[in-house]
C-alpha positions in Angstrom: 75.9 32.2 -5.3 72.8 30.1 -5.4 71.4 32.0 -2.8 72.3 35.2 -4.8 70.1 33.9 -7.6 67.0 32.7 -5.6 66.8 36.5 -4.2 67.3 37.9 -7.6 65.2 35.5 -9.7 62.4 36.3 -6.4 62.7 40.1 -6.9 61.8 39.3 -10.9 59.1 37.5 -10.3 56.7 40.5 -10.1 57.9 41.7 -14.0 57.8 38.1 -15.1 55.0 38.2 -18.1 53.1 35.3 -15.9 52.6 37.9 -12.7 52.8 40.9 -14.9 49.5 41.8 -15.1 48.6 41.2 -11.2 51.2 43.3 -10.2 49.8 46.0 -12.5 46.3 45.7 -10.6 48.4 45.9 -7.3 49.8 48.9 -8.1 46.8 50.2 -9.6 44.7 49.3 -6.5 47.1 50.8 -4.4 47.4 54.1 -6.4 43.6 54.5 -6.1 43.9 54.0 -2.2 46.7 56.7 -2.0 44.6 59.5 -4.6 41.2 58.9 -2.5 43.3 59.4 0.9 44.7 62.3 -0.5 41.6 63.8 -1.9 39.9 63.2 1.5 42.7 65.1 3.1 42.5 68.4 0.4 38.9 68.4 1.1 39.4 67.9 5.2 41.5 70.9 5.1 39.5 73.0 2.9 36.8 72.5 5.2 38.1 73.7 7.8 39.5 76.3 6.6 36.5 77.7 5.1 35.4 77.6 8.7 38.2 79.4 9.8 37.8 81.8 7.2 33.8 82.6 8.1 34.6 83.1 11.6 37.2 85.5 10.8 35.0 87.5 8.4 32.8 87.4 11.6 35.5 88.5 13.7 36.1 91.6 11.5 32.9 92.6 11.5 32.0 92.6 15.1 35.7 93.8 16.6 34.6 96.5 19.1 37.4 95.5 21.3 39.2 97.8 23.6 41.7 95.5 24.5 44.4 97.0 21.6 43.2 101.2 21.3 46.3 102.2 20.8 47.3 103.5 17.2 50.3 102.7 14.6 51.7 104.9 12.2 49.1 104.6 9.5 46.3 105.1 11.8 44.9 101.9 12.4 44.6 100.2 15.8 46.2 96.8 16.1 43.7 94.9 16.4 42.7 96.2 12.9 46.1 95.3 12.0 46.3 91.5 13.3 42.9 91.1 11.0 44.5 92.2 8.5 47.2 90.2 8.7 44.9 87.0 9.6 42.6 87.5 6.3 45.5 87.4 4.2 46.9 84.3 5.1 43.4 82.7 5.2 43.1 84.0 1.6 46.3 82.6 0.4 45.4 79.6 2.5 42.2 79.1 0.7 44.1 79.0 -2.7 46.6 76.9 -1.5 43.7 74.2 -1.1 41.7 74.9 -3.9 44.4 73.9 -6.3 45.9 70.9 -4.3 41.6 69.5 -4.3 41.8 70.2 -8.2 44.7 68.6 -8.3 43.8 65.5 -5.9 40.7 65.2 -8.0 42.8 65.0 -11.1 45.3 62.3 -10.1 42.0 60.2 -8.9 40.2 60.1 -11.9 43.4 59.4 -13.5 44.0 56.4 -11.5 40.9 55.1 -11.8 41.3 55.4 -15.5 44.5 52.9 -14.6 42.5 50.5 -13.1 40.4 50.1 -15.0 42.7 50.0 -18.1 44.7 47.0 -15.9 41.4 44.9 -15.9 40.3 45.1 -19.1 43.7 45.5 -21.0 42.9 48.8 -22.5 46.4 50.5 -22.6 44.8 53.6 -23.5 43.6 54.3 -20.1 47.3 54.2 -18.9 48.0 57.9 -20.7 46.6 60.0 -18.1 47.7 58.5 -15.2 51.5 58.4 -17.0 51.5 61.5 -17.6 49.7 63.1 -14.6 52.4 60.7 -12.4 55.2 62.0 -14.3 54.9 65.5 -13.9 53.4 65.0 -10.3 57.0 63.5 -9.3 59.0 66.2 -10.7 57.0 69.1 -8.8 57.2 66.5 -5.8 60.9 66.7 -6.3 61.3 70.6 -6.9 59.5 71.1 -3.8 61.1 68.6 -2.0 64.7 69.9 -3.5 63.4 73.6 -2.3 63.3 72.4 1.5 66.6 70.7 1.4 68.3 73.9 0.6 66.5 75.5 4.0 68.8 75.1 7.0 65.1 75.4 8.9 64.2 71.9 7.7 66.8 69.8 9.6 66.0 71.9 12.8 64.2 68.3 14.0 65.3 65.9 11.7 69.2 64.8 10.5 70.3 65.5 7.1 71.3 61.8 5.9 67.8 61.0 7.1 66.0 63.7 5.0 67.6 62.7 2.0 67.7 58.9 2.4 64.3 59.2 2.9 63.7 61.0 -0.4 66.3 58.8 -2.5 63.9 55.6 -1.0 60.7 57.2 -2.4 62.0 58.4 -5.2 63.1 54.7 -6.1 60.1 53.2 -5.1 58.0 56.0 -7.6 60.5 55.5 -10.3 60.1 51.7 -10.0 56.2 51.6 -10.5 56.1 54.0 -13.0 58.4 51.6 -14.8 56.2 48.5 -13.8 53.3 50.4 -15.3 55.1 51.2 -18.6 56.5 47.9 -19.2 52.7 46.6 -18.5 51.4 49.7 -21.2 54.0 48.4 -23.7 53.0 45.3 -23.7 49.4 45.7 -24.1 50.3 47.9 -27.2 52.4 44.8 -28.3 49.8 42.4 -28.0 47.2 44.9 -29.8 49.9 44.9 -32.6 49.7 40.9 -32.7 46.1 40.4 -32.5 45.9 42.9 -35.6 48.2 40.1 -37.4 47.0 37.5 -36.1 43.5 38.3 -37.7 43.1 36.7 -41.5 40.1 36.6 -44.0 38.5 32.9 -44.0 35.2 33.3 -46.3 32.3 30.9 -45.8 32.0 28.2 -48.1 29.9 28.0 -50.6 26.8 25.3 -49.0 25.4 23.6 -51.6 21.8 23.7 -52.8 19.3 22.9 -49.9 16.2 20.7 -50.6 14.7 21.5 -47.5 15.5 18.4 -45.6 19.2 19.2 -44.5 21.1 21.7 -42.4 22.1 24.4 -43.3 25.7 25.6 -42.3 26.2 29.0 -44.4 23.5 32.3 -43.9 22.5 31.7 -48.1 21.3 28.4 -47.6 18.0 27.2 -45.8 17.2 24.6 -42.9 14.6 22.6 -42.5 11.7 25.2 -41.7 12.7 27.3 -45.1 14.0 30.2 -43.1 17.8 31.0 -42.9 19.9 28.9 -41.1 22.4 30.7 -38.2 26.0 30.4 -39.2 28.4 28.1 -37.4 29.8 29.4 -34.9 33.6 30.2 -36.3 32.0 32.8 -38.7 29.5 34.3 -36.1 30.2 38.0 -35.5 31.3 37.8 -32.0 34.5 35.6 -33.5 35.1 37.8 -36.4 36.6 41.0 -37.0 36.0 44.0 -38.4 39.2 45.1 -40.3 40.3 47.2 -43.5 39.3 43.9 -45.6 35.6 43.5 -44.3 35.1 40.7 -41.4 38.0 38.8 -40.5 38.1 35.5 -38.5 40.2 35.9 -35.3 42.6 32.4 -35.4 42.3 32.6 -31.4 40.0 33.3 -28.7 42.5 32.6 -25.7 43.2 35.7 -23.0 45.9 37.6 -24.3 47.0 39.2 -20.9 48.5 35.2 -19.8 50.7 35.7 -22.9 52.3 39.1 -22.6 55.8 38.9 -23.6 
C-alpha cells in the first residue's frame, strides 16, 4: 500500500501548484518543438512538390513521344491520357499542402502565444492555442476514425495495435490539454485575487517643510526647495491603477509560487 501511494503521490507531482507552472513551460516548450517540426515538414513537401509539379508542366509541353501512338476512345493518345491523369493529382496534391502549411503555421503561432503566456503568466495567450488544440484533436480523431473503418489499413499492421496506439495518444493529448487548463484557470484565479488584494492607502498629509528636513510626500519640499520623490510604497511601480484612482498593491511576491 505504501508503495501504491509513493507512485501515485509521484505521478501528482507534476499538477502540484509548486511544479505547476514548470510543467506548463515543459509542455509549452515541447508543443513549440512539435508545430516547428511539423511546419518544416508541410513546407518540405510542398517544395517538392512544386518541383514535381514544374517538371510535369514541362513534361506536357514537350511530349513528342512515340512510345504510346496508339488512340483511346476519345481520341487522345495515352500518353496524353497519363498527363492527364498525373496533373490532377499534382493539383489536388498541391492543395492538400497548401492548407496543412496554413494550418502548421497556425498551430505555431499559437503555441508560441502559449509560451509565452507560461512565462510571463498571461492567461490570455492560452486562448488560441486551446482552442486551435481542441479542434485540431477532433479532426485528428475523425481522420484517424475514417482509417479504422478501411480493411486496407491493417494490411501491415494488427488491429489491437492500431487502436491501442490511438487510445495512448489520445490520453496523452487529453492529459496536457488538461495540464494546460488547470494552469489557465489558475492564472485567471490569481488575477481575480490580486484585483482584491489591491486597497486604497492615501499619502499622509507631511507636515509644513521649513526647508531643512525631508520630505516624504510629493506636496512637501526637501532640502533644495524642489519636490521631494515619494517613498517608495506609494511610487507608481507599487501602485495600481484601479476604478478608485491608484491603489497600493499589499504584496509584491511572484504570484505563479502560489497558485492554488
Amino acid at each position: 500500500m505504501y508503495v501504491i501511494n509513493r507512485v501515485i503521490e509521484a505521478i501528482n507531482m507534476p499538477l502540484s501548484p509548486k511544479y505547476l507552472r514548470v510543467t506548463a513551460i515543459l509542455i509549452a516548450i515541447y508543443k513549440v518543438l512539435t508545430a516547428h517540426v511539423f511546419l518544416f515538414v508541410m513546407l518540405l513537401g510542398l517544395a517538392h512538390a512544386e518541383e514535381m509539379s514544374t517538371i510535369l508542366q514541362m513534361s506536357i509541353a514537350e511530349q513528342r513521344c512515340e512510345f504510346f501512338s496508339s488512340a483511346n476512345e476519345l481520341g487522345d493518345s495515352v500518353n496524353g491520357w497519363r498527363f492527364k491523369s498525373a496533373e490532377k493529382l499534382a493539383s489536388v496534391t498541391l492543395c492538400i499542402l497548401y492548407i496543412g502549411t496554413t494550418v502548421a503555421t497556425i498551430y505555431v503561432l499559437s503555441c508560441l502565444g502559449l509560451l509565452i503566456g507560461t512565462l510571463r503568466n498571461r492567461h490570455e495567450f492560452f486562448i488560441p492555442w486551446m482552442v486551435v488544440d481542441f479542434f485540431g484533436t477532433l479532426a485528428i480523431g475523425s481522420i484517424v476514425l475514417a482509417c479504422g473503418c478501411n480493411d486496407s489499413t491493417f494490411q501491415y499492421v494488427a488491429k489491437w495495435e492500431y487502436w491501442g496506439f490511438c487510445l495512448i495518444m489520445l490520453v496523452f493529448n487529453a492529459t496536457v490539454w488538461g495540464v494546460i487548463r488547470l494552469f489557465y484557470k489558475n492564472l485567471v484565479h490569481m488575477t481575480k485575487l490580486r484585483e482584491v488584494a489591491i486597497v486604497a492607502i492615501p499619502c499622509p498629509v507631511a507636515p509644513t517643510s521649513t526647508g531643512t528636513d525631508t520630505a516624504t510626500c510629493p506636496t512637501s519640499k526637501g532640502k533644495s526647495g524642489l519636490p521631494a520623490p515619494p517613498p517608495y510604497h506609494y511610487r507608481k511601480e507599487n501602485m495600481h491603477l484601479s476604478d478608485g484612482g491608484l491603489k497600493h498593491i499589499l504584496f509584491d511576491a511572484n504570484e505563479a509560487n502560489y497558485l492554488v
